[in-house]
TORKOL-410976 format. One record per atom (N, C-alpha, C, O): residue number from 1; residue in three letters; atom name; x, y, z. Coordinates in steps of 0.2 Angstrom, whole numbers. Example, Ala and Ser with C-alpha at 12.3 -4.5 7.8 and 13.67 -1.06 7.14 Angstrom:
2
- 1|ala|N|66|-28|39 $
- 1|ala|CA|62|-22|39 $
- 1|ala|C|66|-16|39 $
- 1|ala|O|71|-17|42 $
- 2|ser|N|64|-11|35 $
- 2|ser|CA|68|-5|36 $
- 2|ser|C|64|0|39 $
- 2|ser|O|67|6|40 $
! end
This chain:
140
- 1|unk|N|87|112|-370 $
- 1|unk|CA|87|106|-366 $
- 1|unk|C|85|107|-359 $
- 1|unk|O|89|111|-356 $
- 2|unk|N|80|104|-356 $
- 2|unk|CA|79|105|-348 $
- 2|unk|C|82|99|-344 $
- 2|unk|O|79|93|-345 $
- 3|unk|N|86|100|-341 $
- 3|unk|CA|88|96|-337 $
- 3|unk|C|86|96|-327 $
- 3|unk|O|88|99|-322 $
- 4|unk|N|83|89|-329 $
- 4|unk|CA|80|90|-320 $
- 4|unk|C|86|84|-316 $
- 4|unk|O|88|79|-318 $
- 5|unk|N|86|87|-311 $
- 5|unk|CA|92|84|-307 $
- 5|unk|C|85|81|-299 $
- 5|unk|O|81|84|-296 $
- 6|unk|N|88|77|-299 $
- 6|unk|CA|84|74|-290 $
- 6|unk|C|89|69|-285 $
- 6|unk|O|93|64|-285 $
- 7|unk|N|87|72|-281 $
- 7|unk|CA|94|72|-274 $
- 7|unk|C|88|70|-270 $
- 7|unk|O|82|70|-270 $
- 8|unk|N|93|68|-263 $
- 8|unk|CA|89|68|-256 $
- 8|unk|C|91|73|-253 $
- 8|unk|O|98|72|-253 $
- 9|unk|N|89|79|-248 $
- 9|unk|CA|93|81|-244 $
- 9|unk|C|95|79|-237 $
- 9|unk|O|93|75|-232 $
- 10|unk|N|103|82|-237 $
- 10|unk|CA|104|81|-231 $
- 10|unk|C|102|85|-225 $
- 10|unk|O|101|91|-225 $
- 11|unk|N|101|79|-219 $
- 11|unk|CA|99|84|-213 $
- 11|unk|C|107|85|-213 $
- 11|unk|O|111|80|-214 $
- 12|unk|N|108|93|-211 $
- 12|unk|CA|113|95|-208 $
- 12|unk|C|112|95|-200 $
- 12|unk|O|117|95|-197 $
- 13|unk|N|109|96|-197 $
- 13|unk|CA|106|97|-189 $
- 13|unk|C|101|91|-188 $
- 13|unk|O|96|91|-191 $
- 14|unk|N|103|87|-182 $
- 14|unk|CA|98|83|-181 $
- 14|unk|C|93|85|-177 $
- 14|unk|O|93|90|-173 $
- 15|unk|N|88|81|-177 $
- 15|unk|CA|81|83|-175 $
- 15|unk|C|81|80|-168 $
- 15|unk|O|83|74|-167 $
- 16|unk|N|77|84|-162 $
- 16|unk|CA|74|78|-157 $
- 16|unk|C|69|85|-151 $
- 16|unk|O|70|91|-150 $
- 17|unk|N|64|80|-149 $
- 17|unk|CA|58|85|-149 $
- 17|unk|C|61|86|-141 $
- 17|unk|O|58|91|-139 $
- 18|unk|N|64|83|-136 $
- 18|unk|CA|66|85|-133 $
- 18|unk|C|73|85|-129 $
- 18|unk|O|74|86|-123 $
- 19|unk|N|77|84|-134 $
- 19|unk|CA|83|87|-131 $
- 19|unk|C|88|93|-132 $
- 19|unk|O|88|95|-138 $
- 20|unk|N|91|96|-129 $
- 20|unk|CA|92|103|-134 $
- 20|unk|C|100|102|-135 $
- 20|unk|O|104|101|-131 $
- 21|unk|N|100|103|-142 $
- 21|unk|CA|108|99|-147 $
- 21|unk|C|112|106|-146 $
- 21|unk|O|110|112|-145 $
- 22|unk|N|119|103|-148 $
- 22|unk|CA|126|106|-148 $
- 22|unk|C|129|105|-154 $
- 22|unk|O|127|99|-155 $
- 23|unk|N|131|106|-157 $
- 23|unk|CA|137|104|-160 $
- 23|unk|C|146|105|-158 $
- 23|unk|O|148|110|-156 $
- 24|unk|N|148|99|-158 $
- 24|unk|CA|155|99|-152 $
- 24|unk|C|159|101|-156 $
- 24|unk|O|157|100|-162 $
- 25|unk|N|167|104|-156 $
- 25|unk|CA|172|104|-159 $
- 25|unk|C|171|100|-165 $
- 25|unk|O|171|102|-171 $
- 26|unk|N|171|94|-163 $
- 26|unk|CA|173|90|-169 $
- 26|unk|C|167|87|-173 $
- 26|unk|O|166|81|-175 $
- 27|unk|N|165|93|-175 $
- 27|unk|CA|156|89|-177 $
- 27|unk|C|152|84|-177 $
- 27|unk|O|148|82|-181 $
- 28|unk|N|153|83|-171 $
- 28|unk|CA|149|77|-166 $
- 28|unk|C|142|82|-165 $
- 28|unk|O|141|88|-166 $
- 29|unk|N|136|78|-161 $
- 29|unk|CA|133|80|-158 $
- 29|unk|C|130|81|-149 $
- 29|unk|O|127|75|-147 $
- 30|unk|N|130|83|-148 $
- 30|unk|CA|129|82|-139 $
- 30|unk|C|121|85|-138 $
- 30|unk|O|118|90|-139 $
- 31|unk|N|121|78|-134 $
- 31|unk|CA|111|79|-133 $
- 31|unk|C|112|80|-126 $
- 31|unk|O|116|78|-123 $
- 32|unk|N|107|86|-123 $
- 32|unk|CA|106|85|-116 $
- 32|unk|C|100|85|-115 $
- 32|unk|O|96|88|-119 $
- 33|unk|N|99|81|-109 $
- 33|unk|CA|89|80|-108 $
- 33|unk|C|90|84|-102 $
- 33|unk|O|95|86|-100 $
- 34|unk|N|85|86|-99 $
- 34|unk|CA|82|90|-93 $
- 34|unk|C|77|90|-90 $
- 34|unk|O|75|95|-88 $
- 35|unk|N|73|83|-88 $
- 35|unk|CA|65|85|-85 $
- 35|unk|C|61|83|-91 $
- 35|unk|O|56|85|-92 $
- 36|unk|N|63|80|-95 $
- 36|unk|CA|59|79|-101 $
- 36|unk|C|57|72|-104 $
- 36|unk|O|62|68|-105 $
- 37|unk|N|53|71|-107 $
- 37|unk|CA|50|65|-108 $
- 37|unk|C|44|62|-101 $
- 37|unk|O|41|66|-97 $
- 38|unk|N|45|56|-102 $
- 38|unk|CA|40|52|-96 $
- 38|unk|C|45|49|-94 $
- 38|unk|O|50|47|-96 $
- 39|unk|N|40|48|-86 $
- 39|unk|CA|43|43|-80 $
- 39|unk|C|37|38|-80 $
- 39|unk|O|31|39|-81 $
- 40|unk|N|40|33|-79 $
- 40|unk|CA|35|27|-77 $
- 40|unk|C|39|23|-69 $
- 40|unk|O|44|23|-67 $
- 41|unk|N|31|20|-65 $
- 41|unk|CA|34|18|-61 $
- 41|unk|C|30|11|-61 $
- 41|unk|O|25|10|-63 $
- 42|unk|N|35|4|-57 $
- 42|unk|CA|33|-1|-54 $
- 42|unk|C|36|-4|-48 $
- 42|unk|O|41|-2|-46 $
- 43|unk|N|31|-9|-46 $
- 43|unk|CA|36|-12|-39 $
- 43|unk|C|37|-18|-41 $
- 43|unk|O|34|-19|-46 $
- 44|unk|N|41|-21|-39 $
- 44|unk|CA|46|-26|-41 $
- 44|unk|C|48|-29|-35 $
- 44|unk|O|47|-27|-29 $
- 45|unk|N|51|-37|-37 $
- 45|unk|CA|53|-39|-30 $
- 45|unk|C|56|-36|-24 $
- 45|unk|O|55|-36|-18 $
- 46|unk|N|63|-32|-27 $
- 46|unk|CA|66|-29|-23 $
- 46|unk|C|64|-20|-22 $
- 46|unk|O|67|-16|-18 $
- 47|unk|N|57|-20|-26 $
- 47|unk|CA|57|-11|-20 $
- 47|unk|C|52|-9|-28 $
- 47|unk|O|50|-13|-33 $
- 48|unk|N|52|-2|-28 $
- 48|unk|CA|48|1|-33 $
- 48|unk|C|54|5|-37 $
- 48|unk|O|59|9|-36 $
- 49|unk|N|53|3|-42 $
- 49|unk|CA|59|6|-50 $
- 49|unk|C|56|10|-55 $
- 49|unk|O|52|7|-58 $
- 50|unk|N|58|17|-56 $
- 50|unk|CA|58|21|-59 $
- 50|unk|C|61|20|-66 $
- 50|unk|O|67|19|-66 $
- 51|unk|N|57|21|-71 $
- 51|unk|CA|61|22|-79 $
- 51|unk|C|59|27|-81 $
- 51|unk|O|53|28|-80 $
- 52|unk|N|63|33|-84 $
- 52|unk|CA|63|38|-88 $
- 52|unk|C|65|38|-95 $
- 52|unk|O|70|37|-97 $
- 53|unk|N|58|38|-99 $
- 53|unk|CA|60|40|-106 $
- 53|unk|C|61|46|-111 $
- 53|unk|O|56|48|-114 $
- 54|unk|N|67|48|-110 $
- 54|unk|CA|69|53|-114 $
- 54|unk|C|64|53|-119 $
- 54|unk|O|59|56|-116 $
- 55|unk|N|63|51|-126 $
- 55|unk|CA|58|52|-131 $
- 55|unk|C|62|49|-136 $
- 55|unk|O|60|47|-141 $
- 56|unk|N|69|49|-135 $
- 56|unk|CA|73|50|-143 $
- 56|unk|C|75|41|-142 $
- 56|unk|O|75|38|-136 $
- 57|unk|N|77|36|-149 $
- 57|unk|CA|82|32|-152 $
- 57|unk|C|83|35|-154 $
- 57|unk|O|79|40|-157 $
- 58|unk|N|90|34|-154 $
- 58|unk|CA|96|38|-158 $
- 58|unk|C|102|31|-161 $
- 58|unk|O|102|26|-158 $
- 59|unk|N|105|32|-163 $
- 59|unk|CA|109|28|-168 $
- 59|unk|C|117|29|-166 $
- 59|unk|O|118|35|-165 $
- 60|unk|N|124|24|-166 $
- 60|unk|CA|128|29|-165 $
- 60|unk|C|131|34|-159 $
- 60|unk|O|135|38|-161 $
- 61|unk|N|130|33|-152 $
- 61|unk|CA|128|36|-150 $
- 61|unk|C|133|35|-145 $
- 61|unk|O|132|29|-144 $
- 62|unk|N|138|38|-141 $
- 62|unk|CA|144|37|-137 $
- 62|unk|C|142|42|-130 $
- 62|unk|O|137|45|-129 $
- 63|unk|N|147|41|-126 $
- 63|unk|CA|147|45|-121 $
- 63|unk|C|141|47|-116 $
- 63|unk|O|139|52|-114 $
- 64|unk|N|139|42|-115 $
- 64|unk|CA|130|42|-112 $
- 64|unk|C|133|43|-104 $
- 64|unk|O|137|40|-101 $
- 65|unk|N|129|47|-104 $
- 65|unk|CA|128|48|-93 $
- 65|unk|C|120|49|-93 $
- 65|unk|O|119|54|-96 $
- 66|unk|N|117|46|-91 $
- 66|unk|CA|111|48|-89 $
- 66|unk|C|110|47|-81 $
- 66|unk|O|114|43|-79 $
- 67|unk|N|106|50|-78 $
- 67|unk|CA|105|49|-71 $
- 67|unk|C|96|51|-69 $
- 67|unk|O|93|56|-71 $
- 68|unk|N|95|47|-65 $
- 68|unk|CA|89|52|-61 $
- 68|unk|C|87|49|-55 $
- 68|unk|O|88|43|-53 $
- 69|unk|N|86|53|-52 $
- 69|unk|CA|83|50|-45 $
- 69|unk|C|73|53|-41 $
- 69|unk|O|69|57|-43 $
- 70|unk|N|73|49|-36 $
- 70|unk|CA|64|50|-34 $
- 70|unk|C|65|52|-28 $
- 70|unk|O|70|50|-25 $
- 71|unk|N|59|57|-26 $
- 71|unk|CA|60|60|-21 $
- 71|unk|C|53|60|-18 $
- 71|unk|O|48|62|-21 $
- 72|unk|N|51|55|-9 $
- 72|unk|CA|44|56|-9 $
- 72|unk|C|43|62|-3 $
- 72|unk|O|45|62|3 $
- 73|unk|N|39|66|-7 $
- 73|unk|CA|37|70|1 $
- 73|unk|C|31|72|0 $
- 73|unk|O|29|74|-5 $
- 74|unk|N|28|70|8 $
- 74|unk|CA|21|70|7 $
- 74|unk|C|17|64|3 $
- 74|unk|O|21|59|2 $
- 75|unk|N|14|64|1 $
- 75|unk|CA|11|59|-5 $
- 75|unk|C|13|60|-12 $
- 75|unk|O|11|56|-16 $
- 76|unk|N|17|65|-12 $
- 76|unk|CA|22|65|-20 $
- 76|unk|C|26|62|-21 $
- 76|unk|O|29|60|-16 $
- 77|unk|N|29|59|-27 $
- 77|unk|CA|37|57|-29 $
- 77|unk|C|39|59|-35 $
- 77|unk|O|38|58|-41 $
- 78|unk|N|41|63|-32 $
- 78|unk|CA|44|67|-40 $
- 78|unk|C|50|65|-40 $
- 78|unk|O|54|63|-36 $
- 79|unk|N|51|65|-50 $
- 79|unk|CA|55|61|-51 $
- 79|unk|C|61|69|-54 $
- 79|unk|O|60|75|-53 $
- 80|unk|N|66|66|-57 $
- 80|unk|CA|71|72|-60 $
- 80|unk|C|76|68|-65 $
- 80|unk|O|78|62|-63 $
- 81|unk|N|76|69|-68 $
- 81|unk|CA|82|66|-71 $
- 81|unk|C|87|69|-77 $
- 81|unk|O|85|75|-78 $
- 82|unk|N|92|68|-80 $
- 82|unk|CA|96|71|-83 $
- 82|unk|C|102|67|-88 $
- 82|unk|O|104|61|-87 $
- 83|unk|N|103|72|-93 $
- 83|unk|CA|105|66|-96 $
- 83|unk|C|111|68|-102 $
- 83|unk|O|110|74|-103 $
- 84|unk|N|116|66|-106 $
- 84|unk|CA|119|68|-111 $
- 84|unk|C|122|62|-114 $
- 84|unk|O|123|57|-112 $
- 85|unk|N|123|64|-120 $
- 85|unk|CA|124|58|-124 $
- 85|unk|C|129|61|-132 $
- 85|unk|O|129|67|-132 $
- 86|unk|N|131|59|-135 $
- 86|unk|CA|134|61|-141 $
- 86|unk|C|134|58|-148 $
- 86|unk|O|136|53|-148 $
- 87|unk|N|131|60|-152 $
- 87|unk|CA|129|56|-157 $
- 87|unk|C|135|58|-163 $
- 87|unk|O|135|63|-166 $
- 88|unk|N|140|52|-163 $
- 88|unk|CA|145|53|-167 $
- 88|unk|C|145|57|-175 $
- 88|unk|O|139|58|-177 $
- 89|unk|N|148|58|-177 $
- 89|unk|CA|148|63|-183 $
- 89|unk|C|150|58|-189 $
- 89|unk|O|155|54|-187 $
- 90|unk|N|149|57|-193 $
- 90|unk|CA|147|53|-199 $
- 90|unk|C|144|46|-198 $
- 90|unk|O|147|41|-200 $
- 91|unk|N|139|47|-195 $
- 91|unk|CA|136|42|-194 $
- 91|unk|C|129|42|-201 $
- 91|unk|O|125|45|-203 $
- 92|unk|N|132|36|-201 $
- 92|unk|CA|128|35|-209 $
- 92|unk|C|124|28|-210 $
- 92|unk|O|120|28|-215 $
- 93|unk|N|124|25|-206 $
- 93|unk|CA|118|21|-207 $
- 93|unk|C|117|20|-199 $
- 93|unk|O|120|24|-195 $
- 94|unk|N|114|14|-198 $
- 94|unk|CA|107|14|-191 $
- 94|unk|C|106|5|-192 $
- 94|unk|O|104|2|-197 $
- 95|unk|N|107|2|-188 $
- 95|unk|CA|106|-7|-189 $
- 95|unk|C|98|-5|-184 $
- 95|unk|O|92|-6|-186 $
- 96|unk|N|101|-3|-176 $
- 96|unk|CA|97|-4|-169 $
- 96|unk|C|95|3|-168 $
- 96|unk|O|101|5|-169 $
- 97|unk|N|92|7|-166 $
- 97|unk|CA|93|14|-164 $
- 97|unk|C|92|10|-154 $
- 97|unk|O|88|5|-152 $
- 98|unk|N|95|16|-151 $
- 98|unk|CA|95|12|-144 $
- 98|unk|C|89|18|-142 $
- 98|unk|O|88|23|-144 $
- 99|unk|N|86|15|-137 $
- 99|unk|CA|82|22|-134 $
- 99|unk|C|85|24|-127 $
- 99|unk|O|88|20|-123 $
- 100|unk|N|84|31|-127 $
- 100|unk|CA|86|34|-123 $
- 100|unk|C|82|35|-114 $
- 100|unk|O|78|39|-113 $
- 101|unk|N|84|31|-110 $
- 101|unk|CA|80|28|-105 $
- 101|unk|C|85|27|-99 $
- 101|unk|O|91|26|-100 $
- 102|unk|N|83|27|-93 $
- 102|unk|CA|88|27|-89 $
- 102|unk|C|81|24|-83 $
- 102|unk|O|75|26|-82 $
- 103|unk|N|87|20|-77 $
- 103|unk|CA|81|18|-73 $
- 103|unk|C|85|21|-66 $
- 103|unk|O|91|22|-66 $
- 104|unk|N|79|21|-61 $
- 104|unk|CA|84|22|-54 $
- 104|unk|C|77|19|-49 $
- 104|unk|O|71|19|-49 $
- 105|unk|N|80|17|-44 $
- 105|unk|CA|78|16|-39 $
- 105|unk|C|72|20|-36 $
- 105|unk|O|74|26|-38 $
- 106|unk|N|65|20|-31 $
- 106|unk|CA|61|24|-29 $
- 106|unk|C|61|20|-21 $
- 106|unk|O|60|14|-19 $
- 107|unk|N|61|28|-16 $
- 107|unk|CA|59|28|-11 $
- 107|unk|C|53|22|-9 $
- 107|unk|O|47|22|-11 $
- 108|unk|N|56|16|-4 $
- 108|unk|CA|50|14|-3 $
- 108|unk|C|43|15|1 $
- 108|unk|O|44|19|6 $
- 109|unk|N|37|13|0 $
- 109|unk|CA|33|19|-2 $
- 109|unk|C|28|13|-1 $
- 109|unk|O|30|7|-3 $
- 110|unk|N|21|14|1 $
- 110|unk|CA|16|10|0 $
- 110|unk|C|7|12|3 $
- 110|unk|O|4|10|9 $
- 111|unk|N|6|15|-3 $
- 111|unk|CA|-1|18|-1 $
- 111|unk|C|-2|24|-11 $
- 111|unk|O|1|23|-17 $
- 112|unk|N|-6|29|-8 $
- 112|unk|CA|-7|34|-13 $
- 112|unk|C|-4|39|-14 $
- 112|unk|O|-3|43|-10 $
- 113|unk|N|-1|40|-21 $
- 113|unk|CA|4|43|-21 $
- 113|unk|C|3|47|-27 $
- 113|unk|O|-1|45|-31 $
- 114|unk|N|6|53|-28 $
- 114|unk|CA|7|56|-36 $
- 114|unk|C|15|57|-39 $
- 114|unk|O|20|59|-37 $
- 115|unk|N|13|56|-44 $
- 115|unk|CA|17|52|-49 $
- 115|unk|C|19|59|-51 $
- 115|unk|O|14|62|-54 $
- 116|unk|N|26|64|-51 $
- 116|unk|CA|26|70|-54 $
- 116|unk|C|33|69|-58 $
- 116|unk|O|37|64|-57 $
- 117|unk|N|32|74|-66 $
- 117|unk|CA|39|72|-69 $
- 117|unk|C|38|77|-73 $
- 117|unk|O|32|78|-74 $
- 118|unk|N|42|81|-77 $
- 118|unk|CA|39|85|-83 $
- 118|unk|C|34|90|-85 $
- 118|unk|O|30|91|-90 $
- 119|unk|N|34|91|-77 $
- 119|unk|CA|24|97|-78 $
- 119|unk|C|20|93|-78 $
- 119|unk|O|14|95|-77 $
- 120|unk|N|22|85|-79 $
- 120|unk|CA|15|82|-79 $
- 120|unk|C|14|78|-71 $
- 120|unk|O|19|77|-68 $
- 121|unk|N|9|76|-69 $
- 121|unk|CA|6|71|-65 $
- 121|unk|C|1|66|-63 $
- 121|unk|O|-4|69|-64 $
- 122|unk|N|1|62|-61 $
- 122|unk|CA|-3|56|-61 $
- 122|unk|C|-4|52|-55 $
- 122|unk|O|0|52|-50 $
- 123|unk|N|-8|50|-55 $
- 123|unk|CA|-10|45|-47 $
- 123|unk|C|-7|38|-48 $
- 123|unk|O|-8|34|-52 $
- 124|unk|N|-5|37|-43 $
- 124|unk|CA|-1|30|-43 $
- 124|unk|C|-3|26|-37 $
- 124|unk|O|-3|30|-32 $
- 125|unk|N|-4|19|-35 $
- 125|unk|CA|-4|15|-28 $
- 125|unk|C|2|14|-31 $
- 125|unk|O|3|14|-37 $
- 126|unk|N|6|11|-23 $
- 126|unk|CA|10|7|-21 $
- 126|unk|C|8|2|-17 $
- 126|unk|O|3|3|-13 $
- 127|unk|N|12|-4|-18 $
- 127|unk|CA|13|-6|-23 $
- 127|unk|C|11|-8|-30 $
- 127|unk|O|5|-10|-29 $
- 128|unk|N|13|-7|-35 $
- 128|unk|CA|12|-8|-41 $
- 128|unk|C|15|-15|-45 $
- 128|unk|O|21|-14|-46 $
- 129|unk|N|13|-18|-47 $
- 129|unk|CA|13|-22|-53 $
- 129|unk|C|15|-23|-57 $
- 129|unk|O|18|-27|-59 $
- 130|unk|N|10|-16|-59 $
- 130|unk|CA|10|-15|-68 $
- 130|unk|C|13|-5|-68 $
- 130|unk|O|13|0|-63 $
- 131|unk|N|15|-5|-73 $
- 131|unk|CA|18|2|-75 $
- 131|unk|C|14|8|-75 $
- 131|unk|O|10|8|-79 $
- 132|unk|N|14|13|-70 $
- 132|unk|CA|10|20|-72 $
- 132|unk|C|14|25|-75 $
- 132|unk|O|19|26|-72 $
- 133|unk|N|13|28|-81 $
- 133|unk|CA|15|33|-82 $
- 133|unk|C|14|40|-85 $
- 133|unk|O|10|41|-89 $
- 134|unk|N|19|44|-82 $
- 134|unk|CA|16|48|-84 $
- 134|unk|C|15|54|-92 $
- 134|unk|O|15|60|-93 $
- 135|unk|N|15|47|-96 $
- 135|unk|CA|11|50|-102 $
- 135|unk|C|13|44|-108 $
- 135|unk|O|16|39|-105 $
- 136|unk|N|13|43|-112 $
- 136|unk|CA|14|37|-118 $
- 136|unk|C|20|35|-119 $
- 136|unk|O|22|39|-123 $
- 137|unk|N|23|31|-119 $
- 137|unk|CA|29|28|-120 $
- 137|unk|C|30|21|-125 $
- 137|unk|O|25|17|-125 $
- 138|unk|N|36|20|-129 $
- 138|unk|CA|36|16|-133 $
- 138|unk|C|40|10|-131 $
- 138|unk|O|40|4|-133 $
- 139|unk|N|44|12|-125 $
- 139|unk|CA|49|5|-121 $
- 139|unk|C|47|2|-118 $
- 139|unk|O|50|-4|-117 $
- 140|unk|N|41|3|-115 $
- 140|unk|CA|38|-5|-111 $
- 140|unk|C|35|-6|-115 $
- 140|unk|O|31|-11|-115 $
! end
């Protein structure tokens, strides 16, 4: 008699293309971001605003600090940001996954600028309108 058995596997380690995971004491997980994903920028009534998108929704997910801030020198503004988050341990389903983004304030600034974040760069006028960034994003 042959018997076949069919399962799903489980991820024991979760996936994400950029952040680099831990496993905590209590089998939680702890994401830390560094310089990674995309930056976008626009102006706005009150000044020009920075959003940084990590790359990950994640599900479940407690203990968030994110931060970053812009820095203009010369005709640059580079941006920096950072980030940690914990993604609870038996997290078994997912209704909303949230994305991982964070905004902050930019030097005001008005003319030609380069837009730096993650090795990458791009050209930017201030004021702005509409969002440049620097590479493909799913939240705006």
């Amino acid at each position: 008699m042959l018997v076949l058995i069919l399962g799903s596997a489980c991820v024991a380690r979760p996936v994400s293309d950029n952040a680099t995971l831990t496993k905590t004491d209590d089998g939680a997980w702890l994401y830390t971001y560094d310089d990674v994903g995309v930056a976008c920028i626009l102006t706005t009534a009150t000044g020009s605003e920075v959003l940084v998108d990590f790359g990950d929704c994640l599900c479940c997910s407690s203990d968030i600090d994110f931060s970053c801030d812009v820095t203009l020198s010369g005709d640059a503004l580079a941006v920096h940001a950072h980030g940690t988050l914990v993604v609870d341990r038996g997290c078994d389903t997912c209704g909303t996954c949230e994305s991982t983004t964070v905004r902050c304030d930019a030097p005001d600034a008005s003319g030609d600028y380069t837009l730096t974040y993650a090795g990458k760069a791009v050209p930017v006028t201030l004021p702005s309108a509409d969002w440049t960034c620097t590479g493909p994003t799913a939240v705006l």
